[in-house]
C-alpha positions as CSV (number, residue, x, y, z in Angstrom):
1,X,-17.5,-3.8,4.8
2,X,-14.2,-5.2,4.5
3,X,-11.1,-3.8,6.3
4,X,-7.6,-4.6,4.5
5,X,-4.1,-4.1,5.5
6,X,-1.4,-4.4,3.0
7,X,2.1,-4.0,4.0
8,X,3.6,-2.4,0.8
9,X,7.7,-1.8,-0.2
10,X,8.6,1.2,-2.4
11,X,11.9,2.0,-3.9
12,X,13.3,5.3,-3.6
13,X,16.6,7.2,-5.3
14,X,18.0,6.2,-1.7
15,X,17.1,2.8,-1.1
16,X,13.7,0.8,0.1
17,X,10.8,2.4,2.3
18,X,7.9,-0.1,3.9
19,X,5.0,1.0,4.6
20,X,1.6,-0.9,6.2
21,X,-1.8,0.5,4.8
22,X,-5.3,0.3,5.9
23,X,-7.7,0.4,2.6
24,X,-11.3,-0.1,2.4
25,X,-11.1,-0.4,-1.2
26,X,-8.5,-3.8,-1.8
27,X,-5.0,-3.8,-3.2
28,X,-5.7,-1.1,-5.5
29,X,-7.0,1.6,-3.1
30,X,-4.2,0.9,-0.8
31,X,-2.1,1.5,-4.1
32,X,-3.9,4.8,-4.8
33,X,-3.4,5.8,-0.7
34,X,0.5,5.5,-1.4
35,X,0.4,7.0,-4.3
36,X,-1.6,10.3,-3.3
37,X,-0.2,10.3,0.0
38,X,3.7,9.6,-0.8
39,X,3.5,11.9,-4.0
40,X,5.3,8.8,-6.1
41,X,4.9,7.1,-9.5
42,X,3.1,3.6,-9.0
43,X,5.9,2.0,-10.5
44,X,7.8,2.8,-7.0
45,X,5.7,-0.1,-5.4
46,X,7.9,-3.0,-6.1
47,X,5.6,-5.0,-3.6
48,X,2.4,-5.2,-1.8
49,X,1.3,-8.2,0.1
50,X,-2.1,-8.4,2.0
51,X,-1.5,-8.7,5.6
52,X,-4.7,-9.6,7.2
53,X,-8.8,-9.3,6.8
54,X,-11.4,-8.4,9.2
55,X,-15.5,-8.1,8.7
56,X,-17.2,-5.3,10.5
């Protein structure tokens, strides 16, 4: 098992929001945790860059 944080920027009516996500499932589980969890359209993630990678 893989454990991934991404740190991703999302662009609301009021400017830019970053966020850092732990996902299980790669870059697009961590998009599907934003999405579900921020209630936004996936083209609100202007950016998501993997952070770091650890085996356990």
């Amino acid at each position: 098992m893989t454990i991934e944080i991404y740190r991703a920027t999302l662009k609301y009516d009021k400017g830019k929001i970053n966020l850092c996500i732990v996902s299980l499932n790669g870059e697009q589980g961590a998009k599907e945790q934003i999405i579900s969890g921020e209630g936004c359209p996936e083209s609100a993630i202007i950016k998501i860059k993997k952070l770091t990678a650890k085996a356990v």
